[in-house]
C-alpha positions, -999 to 999 in steps of 0.1 A, spaced: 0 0 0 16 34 -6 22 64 16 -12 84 25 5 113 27 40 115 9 54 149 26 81 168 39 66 183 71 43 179 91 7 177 78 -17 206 100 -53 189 107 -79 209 117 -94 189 148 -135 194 143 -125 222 120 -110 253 133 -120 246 170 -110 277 189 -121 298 165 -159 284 159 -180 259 171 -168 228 166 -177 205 138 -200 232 120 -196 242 85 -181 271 97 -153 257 117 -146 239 87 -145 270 68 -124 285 92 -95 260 90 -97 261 52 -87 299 58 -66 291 84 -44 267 60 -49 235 70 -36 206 53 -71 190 62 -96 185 87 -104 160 119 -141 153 127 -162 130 150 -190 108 134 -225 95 150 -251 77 136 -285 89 136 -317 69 148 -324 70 111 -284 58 103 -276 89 91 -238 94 96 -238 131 115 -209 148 127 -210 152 164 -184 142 198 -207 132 223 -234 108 223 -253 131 246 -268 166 224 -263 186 258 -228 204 255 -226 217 221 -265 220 217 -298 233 229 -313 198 226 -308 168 246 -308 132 251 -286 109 230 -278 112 197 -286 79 181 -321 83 195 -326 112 170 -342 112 141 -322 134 112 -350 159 110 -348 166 149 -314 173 150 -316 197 125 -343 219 144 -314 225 172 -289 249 170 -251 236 180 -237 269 175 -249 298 201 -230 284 232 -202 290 218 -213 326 204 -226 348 178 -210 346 142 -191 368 130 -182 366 94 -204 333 88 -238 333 86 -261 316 113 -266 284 91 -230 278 87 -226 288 129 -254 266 141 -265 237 123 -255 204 124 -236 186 91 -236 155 84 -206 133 65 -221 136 33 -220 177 41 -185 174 52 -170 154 27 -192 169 -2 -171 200 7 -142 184 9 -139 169 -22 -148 202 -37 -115 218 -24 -90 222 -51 -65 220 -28 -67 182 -17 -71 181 19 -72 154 35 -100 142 55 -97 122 88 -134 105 100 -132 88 139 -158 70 141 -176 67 179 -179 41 206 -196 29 222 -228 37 207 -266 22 197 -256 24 163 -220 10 165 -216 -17 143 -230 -2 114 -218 30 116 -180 18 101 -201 10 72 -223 39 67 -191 64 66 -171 39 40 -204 43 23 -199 82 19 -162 78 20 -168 62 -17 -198 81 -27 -172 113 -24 -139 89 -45 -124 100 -9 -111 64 -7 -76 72 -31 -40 73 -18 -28 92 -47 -17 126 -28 -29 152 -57 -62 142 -47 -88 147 -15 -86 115 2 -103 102 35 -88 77 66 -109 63 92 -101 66 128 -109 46 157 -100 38 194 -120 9 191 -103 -24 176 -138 -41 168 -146 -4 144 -111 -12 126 -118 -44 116 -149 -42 106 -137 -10 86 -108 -35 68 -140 -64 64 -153 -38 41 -124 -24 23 -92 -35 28 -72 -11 11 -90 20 32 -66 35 51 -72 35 91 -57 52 120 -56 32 152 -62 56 177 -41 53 215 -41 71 248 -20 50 270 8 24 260 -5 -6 253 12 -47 254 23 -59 224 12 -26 203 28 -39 168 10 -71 173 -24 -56 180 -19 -32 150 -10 -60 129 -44 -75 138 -63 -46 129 -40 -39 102 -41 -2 106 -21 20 91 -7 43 116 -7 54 149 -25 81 162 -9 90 198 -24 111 224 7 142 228 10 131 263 17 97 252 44 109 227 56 129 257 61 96 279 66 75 257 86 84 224 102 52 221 66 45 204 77 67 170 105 44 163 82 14 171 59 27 149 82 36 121 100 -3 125 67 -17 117 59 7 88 34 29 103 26 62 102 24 87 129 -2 110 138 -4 129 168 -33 149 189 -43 171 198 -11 198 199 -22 232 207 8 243 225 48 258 211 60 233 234 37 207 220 45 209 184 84 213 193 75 178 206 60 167 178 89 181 154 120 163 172 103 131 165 92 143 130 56 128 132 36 130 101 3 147 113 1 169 138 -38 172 150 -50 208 158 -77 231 173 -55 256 164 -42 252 125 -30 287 119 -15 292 150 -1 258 146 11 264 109 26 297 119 46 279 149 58 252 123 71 282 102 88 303 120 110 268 138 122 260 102 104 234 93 
């Protein structure tokens, strides 16, 4: 399989779009990091009662809505009615559509593969859920729909994300040359192993884990993975993340991020 990515520096993901600068995982925030430079974007998928794949963190509507109760016990058409937007503030050079209301994938990635600039488009898929096990294959579904699903690195192009090992293999049942990013917080046993099992395609490490534990780059690399890293906010952070020469670097801050990358040489 070739390289996903094929670069020099760092690639600058926006994590649920421009995060600091909107409200997360709204058109908007995605709009933002597109101004902000970013190499691509990070968001969080749910499915719907009616298994539609919507972008949202938490399987509960409270924090970053006016709604509540749990997601995957909402129909499409009730989700839309809320507005995931004014908690965080009014807009300001978007208009209240693109502040408010919830996307789904197909939204996301409809606008992704629009972009001329081929971004790259990262989907993390959630768990536990009441949707769970088909949710892998409703976002390969729009993953295709979009021709997201191509390594070639002139193009957009999509990877799925997943702390969960059951989401990766399913996700490699269904297509086993998708890329996939095995998500990990805390050093796990026999790491190569389990990655070989879910035959993922690089390693996406918590900052504080890269901060413990580096030796896990040179792991990663001896095994032929990738390495992505999240979510780096901080000078110190990405310093972190440019001694070990990671190949993502995961974001609520692209331009500030980009800027930092910049001005250390890189």
């Amino acid at each position: 399989m070739g390289s996903f990515l094929g670069q020099k520096r760092p690639l600058v993901i926006a994590h649920r779009g421009s995060s600091t600068a909107a409200p997360e995982l709204t058109m908007a925030a995605y709009l933002q990091a597109t101004s902000d430079g970013s190499d691509g974007y990070e968001c969080d998928v749910r499915l719907t009662k009616d298994q539609i794949p919507v972008c949202i963190h938490d399987s509960n509507l409270a924090r970053t809505s006016n709604g509540f109760g749990r997601v995957g016990n909402k129909l499409l058409s009730e989700l839309t009615q809320l507005d995931f937007g004014s908690w965080f503030g009014e807009p300001v050079d978007f208009t209240k559509e693109q502040w408010c209301s919830l996307i789904t994938l197909s939204d996301l990635l409809a606008y992704v593969a629009a972009q001329p600039t081929a971004p790259i488009m990262l989907v993390e898929t959630k768990h536990l859920s009441e949707n769970g096990v088909k949710l892998e294959s409703a976002v390969i579904k729009e993953i295709k729909k979009y021709g997201l699903d191509n390594l070639d690195s002139s193009k957009p192009r999509a990877a799925l994300m997943s702390f969960s090992i059951p989401a990766l293999l399913r996700a490699k049942t269904i297509d086993r040359n998708l890329y996939t990013v095995f998500l990990i917080e805390r050093k796990i046993p026999k790491l190569p192993a389990l990655s070989e099992f879910v035959a993922a395609n690089a390693w996406g490490l918590g900052v504080h884990l890269l901060r413990t534990n580096p030796d896990l780059v040179e792991q990663a690399r001896s095994n032929g993975k990738q390495v992505f890293v999240w979510t780096v906010d901080t000078e110190d952070q990405i310093r972190l993340c440019l001694k070990y020469k990671v190949d993502v670097i995961i974001t609520n801050k692209p331009a500030e991020t980009r800027a930092t990358i910049s001005r250390l040489g890189e």
